[in-house]
C-alpha positions as CSV (number, residue, x, y, z in Angstrom):
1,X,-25.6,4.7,-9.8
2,X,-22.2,6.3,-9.0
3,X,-20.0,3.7,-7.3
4,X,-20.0,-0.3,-6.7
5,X,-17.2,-1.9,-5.2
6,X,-17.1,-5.9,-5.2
7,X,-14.6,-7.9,-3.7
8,X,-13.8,-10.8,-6.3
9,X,-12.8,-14.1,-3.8
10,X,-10.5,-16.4,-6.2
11,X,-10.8,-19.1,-4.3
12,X,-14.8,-19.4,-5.1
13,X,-15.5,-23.0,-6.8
14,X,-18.4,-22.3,-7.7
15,X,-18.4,-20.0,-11.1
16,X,-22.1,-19.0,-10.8
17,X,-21.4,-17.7,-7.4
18,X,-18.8,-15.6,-8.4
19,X,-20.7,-14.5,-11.5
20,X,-23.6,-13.4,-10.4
21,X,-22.4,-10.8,-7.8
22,X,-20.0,-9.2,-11.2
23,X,-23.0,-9.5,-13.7
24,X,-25.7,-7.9,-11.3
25,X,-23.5,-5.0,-10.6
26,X,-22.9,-4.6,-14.3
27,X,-26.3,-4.2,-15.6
28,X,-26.6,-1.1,-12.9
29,X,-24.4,0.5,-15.3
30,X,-22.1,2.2,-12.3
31,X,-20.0,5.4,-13.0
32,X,-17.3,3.4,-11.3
33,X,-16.4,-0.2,-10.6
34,X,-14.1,-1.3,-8.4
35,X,-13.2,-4.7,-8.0
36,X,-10.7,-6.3,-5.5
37,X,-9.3,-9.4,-5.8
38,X,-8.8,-11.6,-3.0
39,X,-7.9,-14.8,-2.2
40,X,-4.7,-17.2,-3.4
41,X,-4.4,-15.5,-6.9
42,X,-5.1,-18.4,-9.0
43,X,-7.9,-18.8,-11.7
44,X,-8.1,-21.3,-14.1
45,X,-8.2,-20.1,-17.8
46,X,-11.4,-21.2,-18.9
47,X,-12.5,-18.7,-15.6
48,X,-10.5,-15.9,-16.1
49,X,-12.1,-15.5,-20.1
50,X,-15.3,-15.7,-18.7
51,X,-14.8,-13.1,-16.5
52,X,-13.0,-11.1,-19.3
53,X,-15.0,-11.7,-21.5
54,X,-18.1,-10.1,-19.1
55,X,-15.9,-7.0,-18.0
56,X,-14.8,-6.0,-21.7
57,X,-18.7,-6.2,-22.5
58,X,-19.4,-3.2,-19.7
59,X,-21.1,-0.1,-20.5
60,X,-18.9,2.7,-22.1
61,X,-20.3,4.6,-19.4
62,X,-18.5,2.4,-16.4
63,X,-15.0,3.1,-15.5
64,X,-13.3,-0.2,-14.3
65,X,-10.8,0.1,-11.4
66,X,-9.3,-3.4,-10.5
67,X,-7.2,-4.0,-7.2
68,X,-5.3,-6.7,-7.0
69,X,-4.5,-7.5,-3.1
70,X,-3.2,-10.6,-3.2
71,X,0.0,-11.9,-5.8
72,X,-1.4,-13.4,-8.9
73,X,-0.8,-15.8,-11.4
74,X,-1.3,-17.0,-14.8
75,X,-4.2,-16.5,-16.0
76,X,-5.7,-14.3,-12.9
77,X,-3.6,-11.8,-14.1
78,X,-6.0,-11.6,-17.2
79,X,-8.8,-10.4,-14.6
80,X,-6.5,-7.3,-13.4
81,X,-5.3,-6.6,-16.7
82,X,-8.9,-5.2,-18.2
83,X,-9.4,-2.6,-16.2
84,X,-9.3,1.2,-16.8
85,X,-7.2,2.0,-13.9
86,X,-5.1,-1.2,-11.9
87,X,-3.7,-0.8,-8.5
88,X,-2.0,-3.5,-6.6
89,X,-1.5,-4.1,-3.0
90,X,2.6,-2.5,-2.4
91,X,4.3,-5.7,-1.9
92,X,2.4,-8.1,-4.7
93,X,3.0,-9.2,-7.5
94,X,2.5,-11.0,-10.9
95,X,3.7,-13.5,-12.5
96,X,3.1,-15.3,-16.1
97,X,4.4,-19.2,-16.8
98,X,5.5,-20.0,-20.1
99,X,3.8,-23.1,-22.6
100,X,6.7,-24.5,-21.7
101,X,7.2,-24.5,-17.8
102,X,3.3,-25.4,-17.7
103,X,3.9,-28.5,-19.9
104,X,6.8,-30.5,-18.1
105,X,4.5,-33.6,-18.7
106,X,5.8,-33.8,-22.6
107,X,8.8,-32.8,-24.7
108,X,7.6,-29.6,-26.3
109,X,9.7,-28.3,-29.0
110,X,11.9,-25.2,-28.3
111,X,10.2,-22.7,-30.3
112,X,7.0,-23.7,-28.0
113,X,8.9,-22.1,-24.8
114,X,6.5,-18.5,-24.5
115,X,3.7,-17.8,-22.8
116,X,2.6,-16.4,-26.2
117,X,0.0,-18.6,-27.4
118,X,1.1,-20.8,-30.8
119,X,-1.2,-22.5,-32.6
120,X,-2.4,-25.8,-30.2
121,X,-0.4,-28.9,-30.2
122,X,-2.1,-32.0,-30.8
123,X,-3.2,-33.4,-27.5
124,X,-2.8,-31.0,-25.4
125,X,-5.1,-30.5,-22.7
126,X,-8.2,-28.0,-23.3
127,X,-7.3,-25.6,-20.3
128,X,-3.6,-25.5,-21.8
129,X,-5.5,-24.1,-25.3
130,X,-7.6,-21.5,-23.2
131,X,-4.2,-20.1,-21.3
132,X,-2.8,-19.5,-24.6
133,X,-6.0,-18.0,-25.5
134,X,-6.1,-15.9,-22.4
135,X,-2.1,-14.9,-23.2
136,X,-3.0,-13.8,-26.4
137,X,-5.2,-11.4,-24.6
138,X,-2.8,-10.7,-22.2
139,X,-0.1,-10.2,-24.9
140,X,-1.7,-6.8,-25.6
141,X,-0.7,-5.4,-22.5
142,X,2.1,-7.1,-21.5
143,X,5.7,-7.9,-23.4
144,X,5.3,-11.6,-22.4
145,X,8.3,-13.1,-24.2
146,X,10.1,-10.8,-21.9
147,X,9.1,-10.8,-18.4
148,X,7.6,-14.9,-18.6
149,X,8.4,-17.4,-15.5
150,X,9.2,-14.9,-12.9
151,X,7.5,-12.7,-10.9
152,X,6.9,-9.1,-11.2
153,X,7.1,-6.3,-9.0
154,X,5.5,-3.1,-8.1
155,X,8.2,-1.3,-9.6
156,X,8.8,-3.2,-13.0
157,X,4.7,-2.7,-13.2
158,X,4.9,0.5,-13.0
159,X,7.9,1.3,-15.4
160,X,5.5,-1.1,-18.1
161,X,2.8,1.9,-17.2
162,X,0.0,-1.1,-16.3
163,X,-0.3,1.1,-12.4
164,X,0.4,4.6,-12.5
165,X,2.2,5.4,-9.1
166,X,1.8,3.9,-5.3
167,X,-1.6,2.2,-4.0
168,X,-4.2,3.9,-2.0
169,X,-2.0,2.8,1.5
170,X,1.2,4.4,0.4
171,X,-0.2,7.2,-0.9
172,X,-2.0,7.2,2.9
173,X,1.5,6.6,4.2
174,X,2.5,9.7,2.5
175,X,-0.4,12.1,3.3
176,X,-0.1,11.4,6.9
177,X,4.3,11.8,6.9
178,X,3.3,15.2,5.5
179,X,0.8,15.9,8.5
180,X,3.0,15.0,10.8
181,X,5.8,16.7,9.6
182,X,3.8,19.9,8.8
183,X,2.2,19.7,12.4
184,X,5.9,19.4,13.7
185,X,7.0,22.5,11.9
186,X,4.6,24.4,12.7
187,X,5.3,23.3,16.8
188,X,8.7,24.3,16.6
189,X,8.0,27.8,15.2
190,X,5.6,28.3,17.5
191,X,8.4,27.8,19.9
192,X,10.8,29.4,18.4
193,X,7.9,32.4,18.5
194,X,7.7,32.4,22.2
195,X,11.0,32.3,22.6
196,X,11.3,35.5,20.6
197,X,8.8,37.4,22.6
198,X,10.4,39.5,26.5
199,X,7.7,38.3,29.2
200,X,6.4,41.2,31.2
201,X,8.7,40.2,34.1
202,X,11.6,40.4,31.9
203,X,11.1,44.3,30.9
204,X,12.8,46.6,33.3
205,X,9.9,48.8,35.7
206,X,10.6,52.6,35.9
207,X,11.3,52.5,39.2
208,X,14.4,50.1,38.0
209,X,15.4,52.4,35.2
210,X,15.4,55.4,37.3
211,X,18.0,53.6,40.4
């Protein structure tokens, strides 16, 4: 089969429902999968390995193109990451919470301030211990001590080489500027052209030449 495209809704509750769709296109065994994310951006950690977790397991033989079109966070970002090739709607963007900010609940020492997974404090909450899981994964891609608690832009993504160059409606944006412009060109040289060129009632008659 050459080509599957799924549109991953977020905002699903139900984690067999948005399994299923994933695991039924996987076992096809696709050239190409592309998979757009949809929906408020937000996945819960546990989730989002899951979902790694089936995507990293894909035939050799499936090239994984995800598309993120709305903003995401956290762990969500997890989903996007794994993918052969990302693109991202123009104005989205991502954005990873440090241990830290997520844990206002409970003095934390300083050195626990990164996304970067530590080793698990004692009583923390189990979906704390799979985001640092799911940043450990993330860490590979990503220079999280750097670019944690703030959001990150089209550009910046770019420049860390995770999307190679505009998304499929710039590049759309640009393909039909260059139509118009070449279509333009080619108007005004055609009227330059006939601007060029006598009309027959322009060129003098004999009977002119001879008075």
């Amino acid at each position: 089969m050459p080509e599957i495209t799924i549109k991953l809704n977020l905002r699903e509750e139900d984690t067999i429902s948005l399994l299923l769709p994933l695991e039924e296109a996987l076992s096809m065994e696709p050239t190409t999968l592309h998979l757009e994310l949809v929906g408020p951006g937000v996945v819960s950690p546990d989730r989002s390995l899951v979902l790694h977790d089936m995507l990293r397991k894909r035939s050799r033989h499936t090239h994984l193109i995800t598309y993120a079109r709305s903003c995401l966070i956290d762990s969500a970002v997890l989903i996007w990451l794994c993918a052969d090739l990302r693109k991202m709607r123009a104005d989205a963007w991502i954005q990873l919470d440090s241990i830290k900010r997520l844990s206002k609940d409970r003095p934390w020492r300083k050195s626990v301030n990164l996304v970067r997974p530590d080793k698990p404090m004692i009583g923390e909450p189990s979906w704390m211990t799979d985001y640092r899981t799911a940043a450990r994964y993330m860490n590979e891609y990503l220079p999280l001590e750097e670019i944690a608690d703030r959001p990150i832009f089209h550009d910046e993504l770019v420049e860390l080489g995770l999307i190679e160059s505009v998304d499929g409606i710039d590049q759309l944006d640009v393909l039909l500027r260059v139509a118009t412009n070449d279509s333009s060109s080619e108007s005004q040289e055609e009227e330059n052209e006939s601007k060029d060129v006598t009309s027959i009632e322009d060129l003098p008659t004999k009977a002119g030449q001879g008075d």
